[in-house]
Each structure stands twice: as structure tokens, then as C-alpha cells.
N, C-alpha and C positions, 0 to 999 in steps of 0.2 A: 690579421692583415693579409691580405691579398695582393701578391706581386704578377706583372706581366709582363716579361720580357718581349723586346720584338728588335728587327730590322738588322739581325743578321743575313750573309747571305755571301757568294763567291766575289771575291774582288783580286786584282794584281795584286802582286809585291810592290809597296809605295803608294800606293792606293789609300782612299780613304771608308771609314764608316762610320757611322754614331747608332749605336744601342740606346733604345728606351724601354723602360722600368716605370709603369705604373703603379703604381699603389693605392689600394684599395684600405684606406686607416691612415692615424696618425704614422708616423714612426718617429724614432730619433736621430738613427746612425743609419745610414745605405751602404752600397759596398758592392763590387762586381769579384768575380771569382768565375774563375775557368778552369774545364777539365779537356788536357790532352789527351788521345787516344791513347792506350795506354800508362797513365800515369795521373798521378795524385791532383787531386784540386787546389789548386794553388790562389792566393790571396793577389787580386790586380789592385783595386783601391776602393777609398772610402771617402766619404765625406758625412760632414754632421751636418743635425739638423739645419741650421742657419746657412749652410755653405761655405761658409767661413775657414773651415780647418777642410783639408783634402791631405790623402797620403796615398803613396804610390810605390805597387816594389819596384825595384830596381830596374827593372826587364824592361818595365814601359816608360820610365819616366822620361821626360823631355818630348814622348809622342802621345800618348794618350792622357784626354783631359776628365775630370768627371763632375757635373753640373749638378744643380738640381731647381727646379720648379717649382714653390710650394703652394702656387695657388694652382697649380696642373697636378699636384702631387705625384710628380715624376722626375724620377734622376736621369741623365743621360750620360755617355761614355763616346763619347769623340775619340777615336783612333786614327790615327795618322802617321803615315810613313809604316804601313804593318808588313809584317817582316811571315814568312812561309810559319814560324815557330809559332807565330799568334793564334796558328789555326787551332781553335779549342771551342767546347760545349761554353758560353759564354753565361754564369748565372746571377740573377740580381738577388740581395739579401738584404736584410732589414731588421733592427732592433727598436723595441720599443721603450729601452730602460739604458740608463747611461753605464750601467754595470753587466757586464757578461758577452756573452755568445750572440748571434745572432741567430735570433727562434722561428723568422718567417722566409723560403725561398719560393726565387719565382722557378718555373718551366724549364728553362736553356733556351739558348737562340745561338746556331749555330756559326760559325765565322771561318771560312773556307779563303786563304790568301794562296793563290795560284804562285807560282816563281815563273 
């Protein structure tokens, strides 16, 4: 499976963006994940195949949404209200099995929130 991140880019504090994630294959599970400069890759959210179940850490919830498409085989990540801390390498991931890890990521797409 082949993932494609896009549509990051500089925005204000309060500002909005949506990230998309192509996918090239089935998948089951999606999931965005960001890395600070500096610091570990941290888990944003996920959603199952059907769209149905979504989770979110703590950090975003109540502002970032996370969609998916399945006849576009594309997830997206609506940000809203993003705060200077959001600014991270933003990356999409993907499993093909209801058990484990996630085995396939996309590229990055960078997300720049000016104060």
C-alpha cells in the first residue's frame, strides 16, 4: 500500500487546514501521526475502515476531525483552531490487518502554525 500525504502548509494560530492521504491498496485502519522538531512521533488519530469508530489524543480533540473516503481511498484530517504546538512533520499511516502495528507510511506534509 502506498500512502500520499498532501496540503500541508503555513497557516495562523486559529487558522484552519485539512490534510489528505491517498492510498494506493486496500487498507483497514488509518491514522495521522506527527513529529515535532525535536521530539518523538506522537499518535493524533485514527479511524477504521468503515469510518465509524475515530479516536483522538487528548491534544486535538474537540479541533481536529479525521474523515475518510472510500470510494476516493482517501482519509482526511481537518484541523481547526491549531494552536503554534501543532506545528509538526504531519504523517499518514495505514494497516492492513485488524491486529498489530501499522506496516505502511506516507511521505510527511509539513504543518507551520505562525502565533
Amino acid at each position: 500500500v502506498q500512502l500520499q500525504a498532501s496540503g500541508g502548509g503555513l497557516v495562523q494560530a486559529g487558522g484552519s487546514l485539512r490534510l489528505s492521504c491517498a492510498a494506493a491498496g486496500r487498507t483497514f485502519a488509518m491514522a495521522w501521526f506527527r513529529q515535532a522538531p525535536g521530539k518523538e512521533r506522537e499518535f493524533v488519530g485514527s479511524i477504521n475502515w468503515s469510518g465509524g469508530s475515530t479516536y483522538y489524543a487528548d491534544s486535538v480533540k474537540g479541533r481536529f476531525t479525521i474523515s475518510r473516503d472510500n470510494a476516493k481511498n482517501t482519509m482526511y484530517l481537518q484541523m481547526n483552531n491549531l494552536k503554534p504546538e501543532d506545528r509538526a512533520v504531519y504523517y499518514c499511516a495505514a494497516k492492513t490487518r485488524t491486529w498489530g502495528g501499522y506496516e505502511y507510511w506516507g511521505q510527511g506534509t509539513q504543518v507551520t502554525v505562525s502565533s
